[in-house]
C-alpha positions as a Markdown table, in Angstrom:
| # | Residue | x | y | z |
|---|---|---|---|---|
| 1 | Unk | 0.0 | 0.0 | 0.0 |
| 2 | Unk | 1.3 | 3.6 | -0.6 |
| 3 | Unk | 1.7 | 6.6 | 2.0 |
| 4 | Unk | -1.9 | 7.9 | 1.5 |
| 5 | Unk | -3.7 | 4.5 | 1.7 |
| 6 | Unk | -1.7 | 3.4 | 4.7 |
| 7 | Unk | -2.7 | 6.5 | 6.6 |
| 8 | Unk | -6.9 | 6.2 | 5.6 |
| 9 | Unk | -6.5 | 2.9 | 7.4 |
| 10 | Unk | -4.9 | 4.0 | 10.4 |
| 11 | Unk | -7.4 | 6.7 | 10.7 |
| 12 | Unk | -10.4 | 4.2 | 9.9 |
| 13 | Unk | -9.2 | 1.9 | 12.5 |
| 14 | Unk | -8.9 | 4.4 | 14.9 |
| 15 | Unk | -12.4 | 6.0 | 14.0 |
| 16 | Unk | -13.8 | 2.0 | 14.5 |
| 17 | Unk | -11.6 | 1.9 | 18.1 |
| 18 | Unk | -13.3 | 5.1 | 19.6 |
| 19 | Unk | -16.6 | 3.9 | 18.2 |
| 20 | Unk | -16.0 | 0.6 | 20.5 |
| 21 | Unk | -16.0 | -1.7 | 17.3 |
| 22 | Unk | -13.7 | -4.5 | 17.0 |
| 23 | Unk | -11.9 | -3.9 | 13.4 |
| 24 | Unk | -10.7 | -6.5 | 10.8 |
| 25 | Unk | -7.4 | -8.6 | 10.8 |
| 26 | Unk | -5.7 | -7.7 | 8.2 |
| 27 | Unk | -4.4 | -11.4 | 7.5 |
| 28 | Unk | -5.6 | -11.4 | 4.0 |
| 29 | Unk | -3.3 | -8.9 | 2.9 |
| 30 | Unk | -0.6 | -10.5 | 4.7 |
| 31 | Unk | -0.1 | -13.4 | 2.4 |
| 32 | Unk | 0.1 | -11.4 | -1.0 |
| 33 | Unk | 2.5 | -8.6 | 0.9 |
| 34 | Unk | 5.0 | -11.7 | 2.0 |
| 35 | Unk | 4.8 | -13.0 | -1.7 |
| 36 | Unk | 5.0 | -9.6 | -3.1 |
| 37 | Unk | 8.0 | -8.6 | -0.8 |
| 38 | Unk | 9.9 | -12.1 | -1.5 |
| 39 | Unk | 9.4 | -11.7 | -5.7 |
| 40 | Unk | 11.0 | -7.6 | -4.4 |
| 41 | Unk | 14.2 | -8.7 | -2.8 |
| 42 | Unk | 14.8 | -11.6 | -5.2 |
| 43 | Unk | 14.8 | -8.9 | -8.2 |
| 44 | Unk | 16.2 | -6.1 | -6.1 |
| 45 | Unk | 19.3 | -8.6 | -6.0 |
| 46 | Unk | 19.8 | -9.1 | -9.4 |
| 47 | Unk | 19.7 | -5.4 | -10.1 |
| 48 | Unk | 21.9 | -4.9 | -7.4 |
| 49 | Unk | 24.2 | -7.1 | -8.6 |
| 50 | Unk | 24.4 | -5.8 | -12.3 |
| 51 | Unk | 24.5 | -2.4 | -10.7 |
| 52 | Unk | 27.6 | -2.5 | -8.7 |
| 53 | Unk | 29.5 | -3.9 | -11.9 |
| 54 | Unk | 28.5 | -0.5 | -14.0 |
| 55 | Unk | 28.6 | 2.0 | -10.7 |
| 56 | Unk | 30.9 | 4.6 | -11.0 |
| 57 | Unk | 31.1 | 8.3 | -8.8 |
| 58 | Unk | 28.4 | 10.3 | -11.2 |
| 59 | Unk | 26.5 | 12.5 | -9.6 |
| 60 | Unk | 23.4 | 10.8 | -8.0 |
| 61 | Unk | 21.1 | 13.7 | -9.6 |
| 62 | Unk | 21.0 | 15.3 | -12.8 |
| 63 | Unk | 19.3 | 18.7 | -14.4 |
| 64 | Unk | 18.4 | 20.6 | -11.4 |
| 65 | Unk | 18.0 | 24.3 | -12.3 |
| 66 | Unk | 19.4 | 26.6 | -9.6 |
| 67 | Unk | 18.1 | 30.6 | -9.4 |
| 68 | Unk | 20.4 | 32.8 | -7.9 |
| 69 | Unk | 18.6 | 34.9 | -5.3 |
| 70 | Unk | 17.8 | 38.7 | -6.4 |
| 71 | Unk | 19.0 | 41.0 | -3.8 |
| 72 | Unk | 16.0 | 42.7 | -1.5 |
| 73 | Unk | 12.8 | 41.7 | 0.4 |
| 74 | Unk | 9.9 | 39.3 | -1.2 |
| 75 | Unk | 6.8 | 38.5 | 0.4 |
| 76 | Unk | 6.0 | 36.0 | -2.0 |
| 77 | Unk | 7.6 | 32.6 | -2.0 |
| 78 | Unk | 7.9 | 30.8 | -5.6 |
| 79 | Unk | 8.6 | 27.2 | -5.5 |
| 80 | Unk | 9.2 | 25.5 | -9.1 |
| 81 | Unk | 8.6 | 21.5 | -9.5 |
């Protein structure tokens, strides 16, 4: 599960605790994360392995754009993605 979907269920099981409800196990999910996780680290180790023949110093990121400040005061705050 992502960030976002994690979170919902915490605050659904939460809103089900105060309500006095007993929630769901979660034992279905369970099963396919432990498959899912093993299949993960299986391929994460073959890339790994191919990776640290190729890896050399580079730069880890590329093609950031950086502004240099105008002198002065601003109110405004301009954040580019």
């Amino acid at each position: 599960m992502g960030g976002r979907a994690e979170r919902n269920e915490f605050l659904l099981l939460h809103a089900f605790q105060k309500a006095g409800y007993v929630p769901p196990n979660k034992h279905q999910y369970e099963h396919k994360k432990k498959t899912q996780s093993t299949e993960k680290a299986i391929a994460e180790d073959e890339q790994e392995e191919h990776v640290d023949e190729k890896s050399s110093k580079k730069a880890q990121y590329t093609g950031g754009l950086v502004l240099e400040p105008k002198k002065g005061l601003f109110f405004v705050h301009c954040w580019v993605l």
